[in-house]
DOVEX-916878 format. One line per 8 residues: their letters; for each residue x, y, z of C-alpha. Coordinates in Angstrom, 2 decimals, always signed. Layout:
! residues N
A	X,Y,Z | ...
***
This chain:
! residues 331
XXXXXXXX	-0.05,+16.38,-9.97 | -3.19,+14.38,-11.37 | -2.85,+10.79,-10.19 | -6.39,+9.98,-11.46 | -6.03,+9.93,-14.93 | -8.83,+7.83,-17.59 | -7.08,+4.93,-17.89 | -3.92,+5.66,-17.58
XXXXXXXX	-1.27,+2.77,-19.42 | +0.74,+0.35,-17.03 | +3.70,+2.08,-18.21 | +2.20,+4.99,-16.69 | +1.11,+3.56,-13.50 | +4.83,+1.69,-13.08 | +6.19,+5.05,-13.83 | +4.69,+6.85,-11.25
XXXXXXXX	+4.80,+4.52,-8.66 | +9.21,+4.76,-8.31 | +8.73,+8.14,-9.04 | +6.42,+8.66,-6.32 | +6.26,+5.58,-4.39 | +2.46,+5.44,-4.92 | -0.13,+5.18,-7.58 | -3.86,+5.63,-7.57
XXXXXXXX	-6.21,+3.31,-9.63 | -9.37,+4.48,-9.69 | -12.33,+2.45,-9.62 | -10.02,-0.87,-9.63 | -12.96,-3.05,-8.56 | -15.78,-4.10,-10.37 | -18.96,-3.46,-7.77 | -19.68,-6.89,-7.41
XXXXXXXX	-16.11,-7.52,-5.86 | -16.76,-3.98,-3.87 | -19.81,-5.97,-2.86 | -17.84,-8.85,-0.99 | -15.62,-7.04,+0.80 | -18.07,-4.68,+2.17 | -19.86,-7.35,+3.08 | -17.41,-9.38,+4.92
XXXXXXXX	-15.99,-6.65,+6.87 | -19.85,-5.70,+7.82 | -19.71,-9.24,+9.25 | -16.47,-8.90,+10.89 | -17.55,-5.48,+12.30 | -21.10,-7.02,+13.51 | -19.68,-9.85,+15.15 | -16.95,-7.75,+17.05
XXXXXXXX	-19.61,-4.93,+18.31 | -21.42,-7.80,+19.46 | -18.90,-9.60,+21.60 | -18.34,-5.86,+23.25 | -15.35,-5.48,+21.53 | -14.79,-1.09,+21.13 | -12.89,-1.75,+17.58 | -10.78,+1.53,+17.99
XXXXXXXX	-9.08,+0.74,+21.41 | -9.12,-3.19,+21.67 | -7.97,-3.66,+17.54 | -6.67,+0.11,+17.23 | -8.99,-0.04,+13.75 | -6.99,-2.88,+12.96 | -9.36,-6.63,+11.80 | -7.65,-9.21,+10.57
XXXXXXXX	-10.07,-11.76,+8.79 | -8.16,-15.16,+10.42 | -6.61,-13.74,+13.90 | -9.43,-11.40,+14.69 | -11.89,-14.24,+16.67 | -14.33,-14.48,+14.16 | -13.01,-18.01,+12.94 | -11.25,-20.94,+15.55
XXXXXXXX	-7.74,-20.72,+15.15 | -6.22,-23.01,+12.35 | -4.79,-25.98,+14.05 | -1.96,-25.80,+12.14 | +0.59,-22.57,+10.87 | +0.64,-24.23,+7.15 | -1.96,-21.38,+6.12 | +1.15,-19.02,+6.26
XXXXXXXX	+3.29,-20.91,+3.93 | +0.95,-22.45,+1.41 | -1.75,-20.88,-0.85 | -4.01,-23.80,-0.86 | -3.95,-23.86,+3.08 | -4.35,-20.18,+3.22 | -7.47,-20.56,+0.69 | -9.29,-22.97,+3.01
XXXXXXXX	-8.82,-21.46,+6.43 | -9.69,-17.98,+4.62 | -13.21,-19.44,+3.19 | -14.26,-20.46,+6.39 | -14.78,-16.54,+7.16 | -16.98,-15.86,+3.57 | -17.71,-19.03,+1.85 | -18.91,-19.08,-1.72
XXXXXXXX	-19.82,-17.02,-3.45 | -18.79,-14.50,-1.03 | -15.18,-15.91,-0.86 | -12.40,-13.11,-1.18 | -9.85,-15.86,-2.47 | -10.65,-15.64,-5.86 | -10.55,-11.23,-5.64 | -7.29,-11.62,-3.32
XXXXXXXX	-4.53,-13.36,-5.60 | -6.47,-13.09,-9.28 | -6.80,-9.61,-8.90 | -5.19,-8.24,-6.12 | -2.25,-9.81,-6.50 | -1.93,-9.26,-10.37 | -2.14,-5.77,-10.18 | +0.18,-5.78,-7.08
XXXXXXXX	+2.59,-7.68,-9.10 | +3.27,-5.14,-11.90 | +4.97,-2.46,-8.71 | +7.27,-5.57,-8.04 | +10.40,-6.82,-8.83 | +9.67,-9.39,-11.50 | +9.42,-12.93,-9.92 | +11.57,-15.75,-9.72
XXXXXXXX	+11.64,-19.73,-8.55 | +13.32,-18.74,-5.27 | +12.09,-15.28,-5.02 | +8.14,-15.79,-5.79 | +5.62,-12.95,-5.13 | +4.13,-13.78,-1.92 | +0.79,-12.71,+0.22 | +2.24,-10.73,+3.19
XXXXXXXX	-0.49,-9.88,+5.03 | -4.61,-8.85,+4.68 | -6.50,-6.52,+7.33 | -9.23,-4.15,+6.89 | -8.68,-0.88,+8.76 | -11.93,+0.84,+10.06 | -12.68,+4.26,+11.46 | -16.05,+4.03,+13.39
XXXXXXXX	-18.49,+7.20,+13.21 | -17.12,+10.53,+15.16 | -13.42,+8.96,+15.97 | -11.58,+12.09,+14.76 | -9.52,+12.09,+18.18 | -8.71,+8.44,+17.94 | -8.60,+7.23,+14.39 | -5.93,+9.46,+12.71
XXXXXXXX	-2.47,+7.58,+12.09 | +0.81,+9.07,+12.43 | +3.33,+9.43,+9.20 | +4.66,+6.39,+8.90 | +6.19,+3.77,+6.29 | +4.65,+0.29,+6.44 | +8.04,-1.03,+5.74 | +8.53,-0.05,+9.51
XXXXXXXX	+6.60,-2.66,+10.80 | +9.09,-5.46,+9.55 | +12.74,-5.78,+11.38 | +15.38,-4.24,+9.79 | +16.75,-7.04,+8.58 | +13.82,-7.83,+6.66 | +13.49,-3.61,+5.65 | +16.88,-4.46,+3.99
XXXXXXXX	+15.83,-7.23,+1.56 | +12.22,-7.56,+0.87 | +9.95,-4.68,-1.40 | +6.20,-4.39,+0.02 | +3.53,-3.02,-2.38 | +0.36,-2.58,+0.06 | -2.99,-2.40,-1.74 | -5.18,+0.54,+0.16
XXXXXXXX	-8.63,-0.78,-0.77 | -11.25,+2.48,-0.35 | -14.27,+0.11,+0.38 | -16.46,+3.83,+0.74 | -15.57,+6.52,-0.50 | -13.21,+8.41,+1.02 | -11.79,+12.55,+1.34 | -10.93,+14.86,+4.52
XXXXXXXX	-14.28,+14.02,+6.54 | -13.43,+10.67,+6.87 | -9.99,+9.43,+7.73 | -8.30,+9.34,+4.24 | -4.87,+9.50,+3.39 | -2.55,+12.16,+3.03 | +0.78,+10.78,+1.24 | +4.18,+12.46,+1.01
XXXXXXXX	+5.41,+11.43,-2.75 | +9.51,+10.45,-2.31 | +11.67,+13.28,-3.33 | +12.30,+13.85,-7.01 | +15.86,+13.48,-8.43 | +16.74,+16.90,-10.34 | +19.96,+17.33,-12.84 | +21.82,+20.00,-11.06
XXXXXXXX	+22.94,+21.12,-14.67 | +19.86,+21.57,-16.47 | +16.94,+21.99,-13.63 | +15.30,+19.84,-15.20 | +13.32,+16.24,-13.06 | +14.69,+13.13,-13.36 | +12.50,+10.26,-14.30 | +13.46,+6.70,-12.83
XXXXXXXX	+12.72,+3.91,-15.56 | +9.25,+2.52,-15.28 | +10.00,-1.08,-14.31 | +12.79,-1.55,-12.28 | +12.99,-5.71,-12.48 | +16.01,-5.94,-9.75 | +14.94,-6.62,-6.51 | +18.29,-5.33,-5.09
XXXXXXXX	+18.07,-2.18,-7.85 | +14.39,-1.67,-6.77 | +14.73,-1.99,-2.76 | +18.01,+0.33,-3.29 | +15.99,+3.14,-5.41 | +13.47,+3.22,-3.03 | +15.44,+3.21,+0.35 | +17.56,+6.23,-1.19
XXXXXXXX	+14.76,+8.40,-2.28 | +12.91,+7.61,+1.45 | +16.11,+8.54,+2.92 | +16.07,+12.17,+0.97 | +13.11,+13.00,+2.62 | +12.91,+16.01,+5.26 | +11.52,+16.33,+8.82 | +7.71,+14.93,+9.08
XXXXXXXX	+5.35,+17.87,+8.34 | +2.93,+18.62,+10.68 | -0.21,+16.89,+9.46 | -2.66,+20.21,+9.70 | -0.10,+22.05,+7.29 | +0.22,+18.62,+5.54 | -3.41,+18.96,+4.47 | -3.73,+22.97,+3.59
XXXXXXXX	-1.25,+21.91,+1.28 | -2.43,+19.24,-0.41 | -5.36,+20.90,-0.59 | -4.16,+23.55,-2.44 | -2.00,+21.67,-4.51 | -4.95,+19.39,-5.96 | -6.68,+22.28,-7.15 | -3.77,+23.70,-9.07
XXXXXXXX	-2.59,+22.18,-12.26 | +1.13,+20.75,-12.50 | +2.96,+20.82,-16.50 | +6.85,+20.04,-15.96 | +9.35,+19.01,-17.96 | +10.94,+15.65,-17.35 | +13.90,+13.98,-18.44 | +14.12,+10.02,-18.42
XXXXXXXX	+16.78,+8.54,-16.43 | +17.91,+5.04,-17.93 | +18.40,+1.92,-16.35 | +22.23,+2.21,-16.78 | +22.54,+5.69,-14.81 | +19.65,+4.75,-11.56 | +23.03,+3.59,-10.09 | +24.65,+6.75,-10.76
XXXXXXXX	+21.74,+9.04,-9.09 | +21.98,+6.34,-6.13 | +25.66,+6.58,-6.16 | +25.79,+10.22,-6.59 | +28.23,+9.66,-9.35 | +25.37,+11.80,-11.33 | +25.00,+15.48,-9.94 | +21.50,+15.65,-8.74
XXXXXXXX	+19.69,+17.48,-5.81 | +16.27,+15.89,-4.53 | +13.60,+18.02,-4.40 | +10.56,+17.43,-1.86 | +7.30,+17.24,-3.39 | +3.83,+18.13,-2.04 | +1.60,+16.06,-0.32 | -1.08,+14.51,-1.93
XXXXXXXX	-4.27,+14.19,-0.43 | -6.27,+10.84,-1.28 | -9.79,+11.66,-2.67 | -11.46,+8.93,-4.22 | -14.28,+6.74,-4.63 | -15.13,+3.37,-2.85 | -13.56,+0.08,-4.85 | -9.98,+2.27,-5.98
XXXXXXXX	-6.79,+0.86,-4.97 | -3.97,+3.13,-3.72 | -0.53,+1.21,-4.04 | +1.91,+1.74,-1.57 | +5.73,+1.10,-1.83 | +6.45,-0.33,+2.12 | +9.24,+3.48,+2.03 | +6.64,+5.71,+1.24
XXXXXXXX	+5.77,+8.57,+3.55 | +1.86,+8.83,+4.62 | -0.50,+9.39,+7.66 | -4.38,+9.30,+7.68 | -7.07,+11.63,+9.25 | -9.17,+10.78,+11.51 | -12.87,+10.41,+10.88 | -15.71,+13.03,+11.55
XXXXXXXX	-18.72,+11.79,+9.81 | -21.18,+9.83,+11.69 | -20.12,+6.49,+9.16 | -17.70,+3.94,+9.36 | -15.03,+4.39,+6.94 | -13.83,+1.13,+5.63 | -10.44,+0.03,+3.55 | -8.84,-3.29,+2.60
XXXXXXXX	-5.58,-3.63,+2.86 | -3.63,-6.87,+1.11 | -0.08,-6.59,+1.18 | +2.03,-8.15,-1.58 | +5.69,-8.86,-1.52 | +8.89,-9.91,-3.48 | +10.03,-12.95,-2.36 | +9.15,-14.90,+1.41
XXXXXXXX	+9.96,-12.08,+3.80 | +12.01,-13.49,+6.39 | +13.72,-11.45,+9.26 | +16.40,-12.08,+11.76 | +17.41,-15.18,+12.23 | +15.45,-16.33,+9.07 | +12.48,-16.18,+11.05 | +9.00,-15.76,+9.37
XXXXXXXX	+7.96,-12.16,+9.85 | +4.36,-12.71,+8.65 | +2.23,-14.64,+5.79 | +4.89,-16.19,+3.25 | +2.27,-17.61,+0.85 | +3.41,-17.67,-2.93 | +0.06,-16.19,-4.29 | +0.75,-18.89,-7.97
XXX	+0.25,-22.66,-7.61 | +3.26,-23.30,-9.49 | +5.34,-22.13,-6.45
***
């Protein structure tokens, strides 16, 4: 499986992400935009060590550019409904022309957009939350991250309606040494009659088709893999070379695979192993299965994280889970 292609089409990349629930772009960022968000979260980081914060246990990795003390808190909660509020408490951590605004929702959210359910009036694409997620130097004990799905950190209610796409940001680069990922692709729907893989189509424009595809293929998967086997065999599975035959499923029969009105089994595929370098954007469905190592080298290992999501994710009781900020002025 070679998820680095040259330039691969956005058909492509669309394809592979509901097939897998991920897609790497390599070298996503220009390195001037590398450039700003290294240096902001060099800021953040500086500011932190010197207040005697120890980023690993008091923000588990975990900086926020807003909530994390570097800025007052807004006197209001507009930021977290409005883009233009947003934009202005967010320059006050990097003004111009450091400012991530412009990199965050004309670039970041563009490219998110195109692993979304196309957009509506009432169900815009929204900004659901930012963070950069540092490993310091020689964490290897406390950095690593469980397998998890980042759709697990809304309420269910909100798991049930709302897609995710988050934007892993390599802002160095980034392989075993160092805390990368290790993701477990979903399984792969295979026609019981002819052996042969099932294809999803590559732009699934529903919401409620999209959310459904991906729920059923996270719910295929098997028990968690131990993450040490997890990595001999990704390992060994990026330096072997993958030629399969595939057969397209159209947009009329997904609802048959989901329904199991169409005979298919659904195969588990190997995990892939993240190796790539800094400014390359993994996207993430919010069901996708994936865990990180932690970090031996004697650097920090920095990512960016945006998340992106269809429509203004609201949980129980229509209450605001995080950001709900429509990333186009017309909204």
């Amino acid at each position: 499986m070679d998820e680095t292609d040259q330039a691969p089409s956005m058909e492509r990349l669309r394809e592979r992400f509901h097939r897998d629930g991920f897609v790497i772009v390599e070298n996503a960022l220009t390195n001037d935009e590398l450039g700003i968000l290294q240096r902001e979260v060099d800021c953040l980081m500086n500011f932190l060590i010197s207040e005697n914060y120890d980023i690993m246990k008091d923000f588990g990795g975990i900086i926020e550019p807003i909530s994390c003390g570097y800025i007052d808190p807004p006197s209001t909660q507009m930021y977290v409904l409005s883009k233009r509020a947003y934009s202005s408490v967010r320059d006050l951590v990097t003004e111009a022309p450091d400012t991530v605004v412009p990199l965050l929702f004309e670039k970041m959210a563009v490219l998110a957009k195109n692993f979304l359910p196309a957009e509506t009036d009432d169900d815009p694409i929204c900004l659901f939350n930012e963070q950069y997620i540092i490993k310091t130097p020689k964490s290897d004990a406390t950095s690593a991250f469980a397998w998890h799905q980042d759709s697990e950190y809304m309420d269910l209610t909100a798991q049930k309606k709302f897609p995710i796409v988050s934007c892993w940001t390599a802002l160095d680069d980034v392989d075993e040494s160092n805390g990368t990922l290790i993701i477990e692709p979903f399984p792969r729907p295979v026609d019981t009659v002819s052996g042969i893989p099932l294809t999803l189509p590559t732009s699934l424009e529903n919401r409620t088709v999209q959310l459904q595809c991906h729920r059923h293929l996270a719910t295929c998967y098997g028990e968690e893999l131990d993450k040490d086997e997890a990595l001999a065999r990704a390992l060994k599975t990026r330096s072997a070379t993958h030629a399969t035959t595939e057969a397209r499923a159209t947009r009329d029969n997904v609802e048959d695979i989901l329904g199991g009105r169409k005979k298919c089994t659904f195969e588990r595929q190997e995990p892939v192993l993240v190796k790539i370098p800094a400014g390359s954007i993994v996207f993430l469905s919010g069901l996708v299965r994936h865990c990180s190592l932690g970090n031996s080298s004697s650097k920090f290992r920095r990512a960016y994280m945006p998340q992106f999501s269809s429509g203004q994710v609201v949980g129980e009781e229509e209450r605001i889970v995080s950001l709900v900020v429509p990333v186009d002025n017309t909204h």
